[in-house]
DRENDO-559884 format. One record per residue: residue number from 1; residue in three letters; x, y, z of N, C-alpha, C in turn. Coordinates in steps of 0.05 Angstrom, whole numbers, plus 32768, in hexadecimal, padded with zeros to 4 digits. Last residue first. Example, Ala and Ser with C-alpha at 12.3 -4.5 7.8 and 13.67 -1.06 7.14 Angstrom:
<sites>
SITE;i;aa;nxx;nyy;nzz;caxx;cayy;cazz;cxx;cyy;czz
SITE;2;ser;8101;7FD3;808E;8111;7FEB;808F;8102;8001;809D .
SITE;1;ala;8108;7F8E;809C;80F6;7FA6;809C;8108;7FBE;809C .
</sites>
This chain:
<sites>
SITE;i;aa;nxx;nyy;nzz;caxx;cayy;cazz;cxx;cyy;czz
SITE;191;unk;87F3;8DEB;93DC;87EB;8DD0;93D1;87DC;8DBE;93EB .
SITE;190;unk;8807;8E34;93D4;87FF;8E1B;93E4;87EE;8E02;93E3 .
SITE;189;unk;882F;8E4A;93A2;8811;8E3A;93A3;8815;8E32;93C5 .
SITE;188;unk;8862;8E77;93C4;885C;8E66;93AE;883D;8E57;93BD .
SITE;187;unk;8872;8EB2;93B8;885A;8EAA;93C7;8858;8E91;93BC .
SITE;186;unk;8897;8EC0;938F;889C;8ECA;93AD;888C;8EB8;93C4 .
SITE;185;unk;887A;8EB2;9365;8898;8EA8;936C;889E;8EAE;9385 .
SITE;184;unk;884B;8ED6;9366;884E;8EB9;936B;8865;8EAA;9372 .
SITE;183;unk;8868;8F09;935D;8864;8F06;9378;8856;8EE7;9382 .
SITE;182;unk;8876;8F08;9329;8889;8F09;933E;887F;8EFF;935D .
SITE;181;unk;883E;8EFB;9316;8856;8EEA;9311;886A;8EE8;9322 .
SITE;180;unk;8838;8F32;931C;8822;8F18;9327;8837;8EFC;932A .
SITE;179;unk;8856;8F58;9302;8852;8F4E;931E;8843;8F37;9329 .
SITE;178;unk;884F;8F56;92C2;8865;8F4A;92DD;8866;8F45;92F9 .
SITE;177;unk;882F;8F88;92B5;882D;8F67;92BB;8842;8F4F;92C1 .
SITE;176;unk;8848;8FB0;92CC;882F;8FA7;92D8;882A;8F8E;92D9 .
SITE;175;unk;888F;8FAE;92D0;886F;8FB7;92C3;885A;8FA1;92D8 .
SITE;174;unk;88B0;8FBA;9311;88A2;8FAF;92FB;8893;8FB5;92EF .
SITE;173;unk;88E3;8FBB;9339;88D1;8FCF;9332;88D2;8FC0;9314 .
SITE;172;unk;88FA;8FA4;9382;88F0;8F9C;9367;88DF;8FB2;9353 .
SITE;171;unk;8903;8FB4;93A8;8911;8F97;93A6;890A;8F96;9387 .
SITE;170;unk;8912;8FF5;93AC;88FC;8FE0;93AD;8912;8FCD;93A7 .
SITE;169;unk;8921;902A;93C7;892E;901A;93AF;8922;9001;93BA .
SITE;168;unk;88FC;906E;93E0;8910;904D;93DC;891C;9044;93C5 .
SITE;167;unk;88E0;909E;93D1;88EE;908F;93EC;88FB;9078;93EF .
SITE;166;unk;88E9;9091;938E;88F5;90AA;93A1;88F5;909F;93C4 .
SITE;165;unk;88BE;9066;938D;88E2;9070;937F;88F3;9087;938B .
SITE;164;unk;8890;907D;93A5;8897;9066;93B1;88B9;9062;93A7 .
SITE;163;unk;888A;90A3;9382;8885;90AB;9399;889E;9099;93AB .
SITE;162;unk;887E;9086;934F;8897;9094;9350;88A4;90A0;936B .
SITE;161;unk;8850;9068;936E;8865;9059;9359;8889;906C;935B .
SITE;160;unk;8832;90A2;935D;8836;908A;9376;884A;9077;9373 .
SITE;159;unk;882F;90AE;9324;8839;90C2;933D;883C;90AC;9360 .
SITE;158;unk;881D;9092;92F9;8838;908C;92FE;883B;90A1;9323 .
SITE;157;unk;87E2;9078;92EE;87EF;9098;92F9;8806;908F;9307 .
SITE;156;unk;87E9;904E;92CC;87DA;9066;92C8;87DB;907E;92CD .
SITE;155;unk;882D;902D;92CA;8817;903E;92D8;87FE;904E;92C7 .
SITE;154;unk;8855;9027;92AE;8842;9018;92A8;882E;9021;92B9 .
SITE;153;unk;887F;904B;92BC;8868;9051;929D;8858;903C;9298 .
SITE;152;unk;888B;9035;92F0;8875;904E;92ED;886C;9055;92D0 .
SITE;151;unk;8884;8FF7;9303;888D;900A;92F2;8882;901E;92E7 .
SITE;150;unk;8870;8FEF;9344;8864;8FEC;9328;887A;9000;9310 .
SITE;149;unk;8895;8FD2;936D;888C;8FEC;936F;8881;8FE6;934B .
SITE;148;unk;88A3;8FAB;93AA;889A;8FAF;938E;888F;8FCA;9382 .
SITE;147;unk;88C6;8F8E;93DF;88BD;8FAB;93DE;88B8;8FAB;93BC .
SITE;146;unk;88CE;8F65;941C;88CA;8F70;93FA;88BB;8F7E;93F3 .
SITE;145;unk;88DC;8F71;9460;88D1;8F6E;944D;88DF;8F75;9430 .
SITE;144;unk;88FB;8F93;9483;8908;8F7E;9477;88F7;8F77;945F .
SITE;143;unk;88F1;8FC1;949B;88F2;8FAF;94A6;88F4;8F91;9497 .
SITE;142;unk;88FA;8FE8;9474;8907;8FE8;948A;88FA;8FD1;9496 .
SITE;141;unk;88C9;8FD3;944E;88E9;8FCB;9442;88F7;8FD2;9461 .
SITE;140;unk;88A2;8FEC;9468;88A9;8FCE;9460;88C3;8FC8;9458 .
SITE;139;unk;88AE;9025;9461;88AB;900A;947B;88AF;8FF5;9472 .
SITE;138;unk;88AE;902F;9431;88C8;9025;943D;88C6;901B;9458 .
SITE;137;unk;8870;9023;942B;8880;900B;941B;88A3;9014;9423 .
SITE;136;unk;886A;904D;9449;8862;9036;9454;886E;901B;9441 .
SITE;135;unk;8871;9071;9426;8877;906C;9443;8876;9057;9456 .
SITE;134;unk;8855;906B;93F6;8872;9077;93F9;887F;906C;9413 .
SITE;133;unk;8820;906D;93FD;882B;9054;9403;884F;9054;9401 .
SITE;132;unk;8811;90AE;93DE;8808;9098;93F1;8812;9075;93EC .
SITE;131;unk;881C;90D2;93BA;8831;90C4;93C8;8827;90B0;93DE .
SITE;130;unk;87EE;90CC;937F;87F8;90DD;9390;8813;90C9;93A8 .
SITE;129;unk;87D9;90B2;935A;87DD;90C3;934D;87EA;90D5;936B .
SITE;128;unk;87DF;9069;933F;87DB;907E;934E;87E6;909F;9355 .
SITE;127;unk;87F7;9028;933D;87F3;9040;9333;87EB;9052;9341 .
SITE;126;unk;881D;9008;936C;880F;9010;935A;880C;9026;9352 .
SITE;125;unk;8848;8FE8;939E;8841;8FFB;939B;883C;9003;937D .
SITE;124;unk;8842;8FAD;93CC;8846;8FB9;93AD;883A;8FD0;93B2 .
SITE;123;unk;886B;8F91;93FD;8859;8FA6;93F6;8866;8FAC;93E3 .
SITE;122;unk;8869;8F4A;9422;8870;8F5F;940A;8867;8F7B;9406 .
SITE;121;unk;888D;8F39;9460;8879;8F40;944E;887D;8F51;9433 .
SITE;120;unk;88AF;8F20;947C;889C;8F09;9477;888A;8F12;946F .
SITE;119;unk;88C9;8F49;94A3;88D2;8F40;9486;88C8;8F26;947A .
SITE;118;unk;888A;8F59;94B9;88AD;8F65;94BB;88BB;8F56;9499 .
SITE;117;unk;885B;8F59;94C4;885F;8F3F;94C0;887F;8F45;94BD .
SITE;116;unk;884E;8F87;94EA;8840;8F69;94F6;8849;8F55;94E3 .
SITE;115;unk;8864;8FB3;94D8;8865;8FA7;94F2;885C;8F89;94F4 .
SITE;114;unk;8854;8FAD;94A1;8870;8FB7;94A6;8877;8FAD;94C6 .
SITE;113;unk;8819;8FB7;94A7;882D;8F9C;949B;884C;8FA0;949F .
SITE;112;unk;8815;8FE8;94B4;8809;8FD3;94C9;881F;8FBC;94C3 .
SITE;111;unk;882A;900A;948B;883B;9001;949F;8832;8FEF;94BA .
SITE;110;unk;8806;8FF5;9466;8821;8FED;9461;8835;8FEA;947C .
SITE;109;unk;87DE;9010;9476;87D0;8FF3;9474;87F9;8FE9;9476 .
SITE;108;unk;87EB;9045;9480;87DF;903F;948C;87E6;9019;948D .
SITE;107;unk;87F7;904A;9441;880F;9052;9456;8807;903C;946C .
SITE;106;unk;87BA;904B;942D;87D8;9031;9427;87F2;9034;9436 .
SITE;105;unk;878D;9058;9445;87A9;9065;9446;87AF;904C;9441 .
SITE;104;unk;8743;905E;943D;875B;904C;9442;8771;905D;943F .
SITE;103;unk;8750;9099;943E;8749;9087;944D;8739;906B;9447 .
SITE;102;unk;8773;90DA;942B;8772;90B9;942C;8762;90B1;9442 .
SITE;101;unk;879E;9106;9442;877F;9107;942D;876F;90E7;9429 .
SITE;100;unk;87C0;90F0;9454;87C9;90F0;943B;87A9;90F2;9431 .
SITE;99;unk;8796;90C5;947C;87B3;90C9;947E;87AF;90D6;945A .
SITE;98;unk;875B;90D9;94A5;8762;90DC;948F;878D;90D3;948D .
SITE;97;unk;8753;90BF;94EC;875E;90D8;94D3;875D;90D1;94B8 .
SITE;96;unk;8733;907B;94F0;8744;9092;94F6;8741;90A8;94DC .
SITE;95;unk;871A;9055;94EB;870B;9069;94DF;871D;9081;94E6 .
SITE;94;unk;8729;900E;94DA;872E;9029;94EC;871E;903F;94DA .
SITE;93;unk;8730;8FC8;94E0;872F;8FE3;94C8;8727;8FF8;94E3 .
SITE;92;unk;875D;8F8F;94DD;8756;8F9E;94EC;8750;8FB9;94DF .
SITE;91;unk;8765;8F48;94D0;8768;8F6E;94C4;875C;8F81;94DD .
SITE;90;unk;8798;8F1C;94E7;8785;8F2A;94E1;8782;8F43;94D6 .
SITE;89;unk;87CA;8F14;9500;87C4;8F03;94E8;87A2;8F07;94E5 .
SITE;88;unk;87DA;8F37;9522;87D1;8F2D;9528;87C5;8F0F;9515 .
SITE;87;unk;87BC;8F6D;94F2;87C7;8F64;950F;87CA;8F4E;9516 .
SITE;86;unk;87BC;8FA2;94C0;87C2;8F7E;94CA;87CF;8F88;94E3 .
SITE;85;unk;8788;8FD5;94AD;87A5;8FCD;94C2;87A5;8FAC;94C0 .
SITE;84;unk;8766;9006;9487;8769;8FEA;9487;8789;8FE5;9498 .
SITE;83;unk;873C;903A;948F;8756;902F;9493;8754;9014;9498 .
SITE;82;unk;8702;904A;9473;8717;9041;9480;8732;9039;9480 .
SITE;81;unk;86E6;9051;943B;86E4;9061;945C;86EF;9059;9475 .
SITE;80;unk;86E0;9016;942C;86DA;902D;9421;86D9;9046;9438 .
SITE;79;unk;870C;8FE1;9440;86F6;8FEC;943A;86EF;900C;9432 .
SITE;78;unk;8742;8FBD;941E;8737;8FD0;942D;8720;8FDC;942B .
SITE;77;unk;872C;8F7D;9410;873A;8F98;9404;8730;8FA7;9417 .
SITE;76;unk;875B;8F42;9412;874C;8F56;941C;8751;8F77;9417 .
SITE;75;unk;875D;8F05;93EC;8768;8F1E;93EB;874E;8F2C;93FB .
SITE;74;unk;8778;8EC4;93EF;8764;8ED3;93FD;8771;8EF3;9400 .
SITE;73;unk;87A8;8EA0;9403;87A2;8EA1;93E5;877E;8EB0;93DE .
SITE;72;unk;87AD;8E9E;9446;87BC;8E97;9424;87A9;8E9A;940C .
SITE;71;unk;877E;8ECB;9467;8789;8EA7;945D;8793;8EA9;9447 .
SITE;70;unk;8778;8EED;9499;8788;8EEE;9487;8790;8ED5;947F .
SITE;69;unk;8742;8EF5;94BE;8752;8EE6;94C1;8760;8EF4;94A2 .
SITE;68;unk;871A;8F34;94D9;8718;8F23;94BB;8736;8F16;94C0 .
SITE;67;unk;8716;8F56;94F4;8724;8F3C;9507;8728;8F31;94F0 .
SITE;66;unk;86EF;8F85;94DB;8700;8F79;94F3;8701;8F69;94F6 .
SITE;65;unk;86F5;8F7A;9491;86E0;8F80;94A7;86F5;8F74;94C3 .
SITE;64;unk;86FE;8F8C;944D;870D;8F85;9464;86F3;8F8A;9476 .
SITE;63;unk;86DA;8F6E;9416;86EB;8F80;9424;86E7;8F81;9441 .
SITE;62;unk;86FE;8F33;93EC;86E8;8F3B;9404;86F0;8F57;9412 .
SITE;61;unk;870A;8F03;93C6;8712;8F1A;93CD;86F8;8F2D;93D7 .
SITE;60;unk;8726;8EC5;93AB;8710;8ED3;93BE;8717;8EEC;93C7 .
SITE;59;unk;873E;8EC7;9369;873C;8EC8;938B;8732;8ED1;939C .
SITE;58;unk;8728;8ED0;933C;8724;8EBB;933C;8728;8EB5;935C .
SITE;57;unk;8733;8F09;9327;8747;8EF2;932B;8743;8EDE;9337 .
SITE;56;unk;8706;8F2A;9310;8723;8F25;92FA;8733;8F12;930F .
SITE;55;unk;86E3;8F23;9339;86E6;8F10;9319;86FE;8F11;9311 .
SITE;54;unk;8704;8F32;9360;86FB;8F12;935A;86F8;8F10;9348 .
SITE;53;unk;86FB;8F67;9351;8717;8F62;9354;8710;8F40;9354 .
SITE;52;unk;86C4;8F71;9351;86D6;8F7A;933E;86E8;8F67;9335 .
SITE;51;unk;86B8;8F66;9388;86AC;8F53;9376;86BC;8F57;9359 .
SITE;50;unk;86D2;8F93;93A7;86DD;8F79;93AB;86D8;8F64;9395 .
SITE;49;unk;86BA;8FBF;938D;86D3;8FB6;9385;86DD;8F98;938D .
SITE;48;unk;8681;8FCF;938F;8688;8FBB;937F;86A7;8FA9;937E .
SITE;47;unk;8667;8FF7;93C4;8680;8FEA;93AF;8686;8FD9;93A4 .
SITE;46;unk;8651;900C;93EC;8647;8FFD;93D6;8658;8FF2;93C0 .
SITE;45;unk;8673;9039;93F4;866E;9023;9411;8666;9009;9400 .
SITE;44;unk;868B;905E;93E9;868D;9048;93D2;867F;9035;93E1 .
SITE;43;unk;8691;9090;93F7;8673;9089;93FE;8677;9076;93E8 .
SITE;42;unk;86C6;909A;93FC;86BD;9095;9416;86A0;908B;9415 .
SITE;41;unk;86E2;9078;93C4;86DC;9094;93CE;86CA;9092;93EB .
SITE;40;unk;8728;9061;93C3;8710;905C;93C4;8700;9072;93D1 .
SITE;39;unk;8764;9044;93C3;8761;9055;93CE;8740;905A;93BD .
SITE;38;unk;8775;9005;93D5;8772;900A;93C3;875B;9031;93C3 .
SITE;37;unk;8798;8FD9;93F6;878F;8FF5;93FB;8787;8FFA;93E0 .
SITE;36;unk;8791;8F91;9405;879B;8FA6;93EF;8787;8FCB;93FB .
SITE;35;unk;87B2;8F55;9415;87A5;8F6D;941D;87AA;8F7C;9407 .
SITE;34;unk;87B9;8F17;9403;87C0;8F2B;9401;87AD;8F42;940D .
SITE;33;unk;87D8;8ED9;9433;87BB;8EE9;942F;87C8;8F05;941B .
SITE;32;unk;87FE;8EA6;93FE;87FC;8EBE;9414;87EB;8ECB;9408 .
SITE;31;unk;8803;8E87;93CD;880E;8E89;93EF;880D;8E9E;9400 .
SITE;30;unk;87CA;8E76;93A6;87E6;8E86;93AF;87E9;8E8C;93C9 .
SITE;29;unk;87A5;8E56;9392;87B6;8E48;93AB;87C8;8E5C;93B2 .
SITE;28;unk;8798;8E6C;9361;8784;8E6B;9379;8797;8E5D;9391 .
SITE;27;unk;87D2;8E9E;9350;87BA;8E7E;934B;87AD;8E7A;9369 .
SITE;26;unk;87CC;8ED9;9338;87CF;8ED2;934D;87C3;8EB4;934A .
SITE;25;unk;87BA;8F01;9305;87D7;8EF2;9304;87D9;8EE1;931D .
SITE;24;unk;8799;8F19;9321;8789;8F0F;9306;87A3;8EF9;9300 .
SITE;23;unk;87AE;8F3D;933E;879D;8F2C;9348;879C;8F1A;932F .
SITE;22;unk;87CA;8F64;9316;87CE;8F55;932A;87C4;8F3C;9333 .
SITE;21;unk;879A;8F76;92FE;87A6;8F67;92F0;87BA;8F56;9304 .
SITE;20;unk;8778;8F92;932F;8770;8F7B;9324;8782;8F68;930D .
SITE;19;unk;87A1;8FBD;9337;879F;8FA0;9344;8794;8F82;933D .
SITE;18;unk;8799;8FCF;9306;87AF;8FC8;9308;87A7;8FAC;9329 .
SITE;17;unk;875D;8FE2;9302;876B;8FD2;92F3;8786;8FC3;92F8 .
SITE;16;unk;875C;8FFC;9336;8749;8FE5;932B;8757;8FCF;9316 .
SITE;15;unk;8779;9026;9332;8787;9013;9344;8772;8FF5;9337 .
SITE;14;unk;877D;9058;9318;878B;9040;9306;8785;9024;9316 .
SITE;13;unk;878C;9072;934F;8785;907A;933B;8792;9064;9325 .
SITE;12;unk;87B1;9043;9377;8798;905D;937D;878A;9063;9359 .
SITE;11;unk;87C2;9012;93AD;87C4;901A;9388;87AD;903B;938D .
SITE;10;unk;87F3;8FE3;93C3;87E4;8FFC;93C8;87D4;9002;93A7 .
SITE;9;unk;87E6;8F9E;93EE;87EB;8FB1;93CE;87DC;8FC9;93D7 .
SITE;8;unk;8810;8F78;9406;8806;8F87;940E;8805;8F94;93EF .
SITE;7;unk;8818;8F31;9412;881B;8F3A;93FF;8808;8F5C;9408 .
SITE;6;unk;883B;8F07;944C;8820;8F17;9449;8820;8F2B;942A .
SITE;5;unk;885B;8EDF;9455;8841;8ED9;945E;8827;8EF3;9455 .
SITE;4;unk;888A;8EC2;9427;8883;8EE2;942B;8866;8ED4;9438 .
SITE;3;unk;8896;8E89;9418;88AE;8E9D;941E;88A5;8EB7;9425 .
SITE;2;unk;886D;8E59;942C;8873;8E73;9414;888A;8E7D;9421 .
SITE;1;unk;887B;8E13;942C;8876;8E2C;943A;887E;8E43;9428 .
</sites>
């Protein structure tokens, strides 16, 4: 059994690459569904990213649609003009407000996860150029969860990252390519 049920990633400016290196570090059995915000322009409806992010990692990665289940080793990306939420051991997407100019909102997606999986989840926080997921990655940590934050000169746009340093003290703050690694040790294969 993994030690963490749900891996949550934010990222914005830089985010393609950096998740995808993420991802790209993840083995096809890794223990837990990941979700990812990845902040995106409202008429991306057409978007390549999910297919992006598969190649570089080999794990199925699909963007989010209602009820969509959450399975181990299966990444969902938020869709383009929405808010992405976990419920329930499902996704759930919204057309609400804007959060933070944003929609997707990684606040949004973080503090769904902050309620529904408590300290049986992770949130990483990426590159990016403004404070979105700040808030939602100390939700997570207030409720027990692990908390990753990308080391900000390994960022593209260190300003999210540093966002996320200033409201907390993460479990963990890494280069980029470290995390994949870290968060397999956290998540181990399911066999």
């Amino acid at each position: 059994m993994s030690g963490y049920d749900i891996v949550a990633i934010g990222a914005s400016w830089g985010g393609l690459h950096a998740v995808g290196t993420v991802l790209a570090g993840l083995g096809l059995g890794f223990g837990a569904p990941v979700v990812v915000a990845q902040h995106r322009s409202p008429d991306d409806e057409e978007s390549l990213l999910p297919e992006l992010l598969a190649r570089r990692s080999g794990l199925p990665v699909t963007d989010g649609e209602d009820k969509a289940p959450l399975i181990p080793g299966q990444v969902i990306v938020a869709p383009a003009g929405y808010h992405m939420l976990v419920e329930d051991h499902c996704v759930e997407v919204s057309c609400e407000e804007l959060v933070r100019f944003s929609r997707p909102s990684i606040d949004v997606l973080f503090e769904s996860v902050a309620v529904a999986y408590g300290s049986r989840a992770i949130g990483v926080v990426l590159t990016g150029a403004n404070d979105d997921g700040s808030r939602g990655l100390a939700a997570i940590a207030r409720a027990g969860g692990y908390t990753v934050v990308q080391e900000p000169e390994t960022s593209e746009r260190p300003e999210m990252p540093r966002a996320a340093l200033a409201a907390l003290t993460p479990d963990a703050v890494l280069r980029l390519e470290e995390i994949a690694g870290h968060l397999a040790a956290l998540c181990p294969e399911v066999v």
